[in-house]
C-alpha positions as CSV (number, residue, x, y, z in Angstrom):
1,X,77.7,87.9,86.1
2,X,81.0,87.5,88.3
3,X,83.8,86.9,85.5
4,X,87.2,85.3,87.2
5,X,90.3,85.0,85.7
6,X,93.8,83.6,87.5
7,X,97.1,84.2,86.9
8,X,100.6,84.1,88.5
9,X,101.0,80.2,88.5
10,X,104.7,79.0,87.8
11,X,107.4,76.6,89.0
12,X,109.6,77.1,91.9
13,X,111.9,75.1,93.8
14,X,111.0,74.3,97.1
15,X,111.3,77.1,99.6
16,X,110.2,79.9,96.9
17,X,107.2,81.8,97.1
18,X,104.8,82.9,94.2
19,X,102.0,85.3,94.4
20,X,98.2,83.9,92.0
21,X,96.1,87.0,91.3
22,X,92.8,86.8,90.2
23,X,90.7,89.5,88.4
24,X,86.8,89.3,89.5
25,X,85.0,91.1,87.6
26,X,80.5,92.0,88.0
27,X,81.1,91.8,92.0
28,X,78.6,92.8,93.6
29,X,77.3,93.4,97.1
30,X,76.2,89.4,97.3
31,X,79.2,88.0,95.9
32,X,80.5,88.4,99.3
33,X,83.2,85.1,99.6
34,X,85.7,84.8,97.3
35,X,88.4,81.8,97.9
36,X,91.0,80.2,96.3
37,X,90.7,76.4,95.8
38,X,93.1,73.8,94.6
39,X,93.7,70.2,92.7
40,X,96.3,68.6,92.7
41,X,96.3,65.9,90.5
42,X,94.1,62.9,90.8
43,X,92.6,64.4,94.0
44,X,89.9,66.6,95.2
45,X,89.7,70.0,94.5
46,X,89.8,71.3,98.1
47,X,89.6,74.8,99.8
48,X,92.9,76.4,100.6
49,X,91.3,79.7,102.2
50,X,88.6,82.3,101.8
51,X,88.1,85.8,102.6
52,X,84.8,87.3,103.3
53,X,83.4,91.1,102.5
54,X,84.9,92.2,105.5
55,X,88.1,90.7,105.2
56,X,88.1,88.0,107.6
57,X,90.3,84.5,106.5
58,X,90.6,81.4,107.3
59,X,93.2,79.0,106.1
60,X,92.8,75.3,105.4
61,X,95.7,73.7,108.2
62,X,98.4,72.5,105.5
63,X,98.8,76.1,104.4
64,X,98.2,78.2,107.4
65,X,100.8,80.3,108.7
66,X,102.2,79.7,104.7
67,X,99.9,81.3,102.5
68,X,97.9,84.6,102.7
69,X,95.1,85.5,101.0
70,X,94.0,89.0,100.5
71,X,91.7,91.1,97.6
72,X,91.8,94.8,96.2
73,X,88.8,96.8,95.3
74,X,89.7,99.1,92.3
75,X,86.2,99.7,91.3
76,X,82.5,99.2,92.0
77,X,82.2,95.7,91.1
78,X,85.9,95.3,89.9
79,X,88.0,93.6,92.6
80,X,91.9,91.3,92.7
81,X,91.9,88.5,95.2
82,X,95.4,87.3,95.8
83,X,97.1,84.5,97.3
84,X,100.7,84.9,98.5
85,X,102.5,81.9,99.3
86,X,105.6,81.4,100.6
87,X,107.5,78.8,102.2
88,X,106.7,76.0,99.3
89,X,106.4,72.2,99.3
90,X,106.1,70.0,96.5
91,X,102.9,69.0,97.7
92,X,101.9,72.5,97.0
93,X,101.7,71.1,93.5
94,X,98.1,71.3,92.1
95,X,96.3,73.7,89.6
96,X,94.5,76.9,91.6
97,X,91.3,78.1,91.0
98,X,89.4,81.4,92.3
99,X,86.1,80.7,93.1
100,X,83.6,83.4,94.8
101,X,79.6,82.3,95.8
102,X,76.8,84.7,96.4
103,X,76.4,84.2,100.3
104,X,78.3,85.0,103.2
105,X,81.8,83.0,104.1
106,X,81.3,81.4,107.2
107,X,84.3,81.7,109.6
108,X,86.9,79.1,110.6
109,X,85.0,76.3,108.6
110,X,86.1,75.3,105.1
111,X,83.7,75.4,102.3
112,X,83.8,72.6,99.0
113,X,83.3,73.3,95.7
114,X,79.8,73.0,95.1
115,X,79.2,76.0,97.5
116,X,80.6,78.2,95.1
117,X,79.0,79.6,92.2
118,X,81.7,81.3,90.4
119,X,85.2,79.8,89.1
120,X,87.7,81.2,87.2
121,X,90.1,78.5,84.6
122,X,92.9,77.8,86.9
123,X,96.8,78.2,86.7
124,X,99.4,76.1,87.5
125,X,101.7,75.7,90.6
126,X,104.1,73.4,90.3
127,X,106.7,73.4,92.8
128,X,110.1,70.9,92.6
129,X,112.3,69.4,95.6
């Protein structure tokens, strides 16, 4: 069972950067796309970028060229997906989830959340003008 759990949220001016982390624990071989999603408030939770088991991203277009995501293996099934984002904008503002599936990410096409199978709690960006 893939066990998520977010941190690193905060509140920045605009301009700042903040980097979420987000333990995954029980990855295995399967669990091979991992993203980070996000909701800002009443809105859809939407797909801000994914990164599959080879490392290959894609962004969705209001964060690309802003935000990066990237993931650490430390163990077998014991990984840290990241999410560095620089460059904020209030409308940046939204709780951020990890999410990871048991299928393949496909490239340059965003995913929603009902193709993911995993999700971790969420943490809070909120980012001020």
């Amino acid at each position: 069972q893939v066990q998520l759990v977010e941190s690193g949220g905060g509140s920045v001016q605009a301009g700042g950067s903040l980097r979420l982390s987000c333990a995954a624990s029980g990855v295995t071989v399967s669990s091979t796309c991992m993203s980070w999603f996000r909701q800002a408030a009443g809105k859809e939770r939407e797909e801000v970028a994914h990164i599959d088991i080879g490392g290959f991203t894609t962004y969705a277009d209001p964060v690309n060229g802003r935000f990066t995501i990237s993931k650490e293996r430390a163990e077998s099934t014991l990984y840290t997906l990241y999410l560095e984002m620089n460059g904020l904008k209030p409308e940046d503002t939204a709780m951020y989830y990890c999410a990871a599936r048991n299928s393949r990410c496909p490239r340059y096409l965003l995913l929603k959340p009902a193709d993911y199978h995993y999700w971790g709690q969420g943490t809070q960006v909120t980012v001020s003008s």
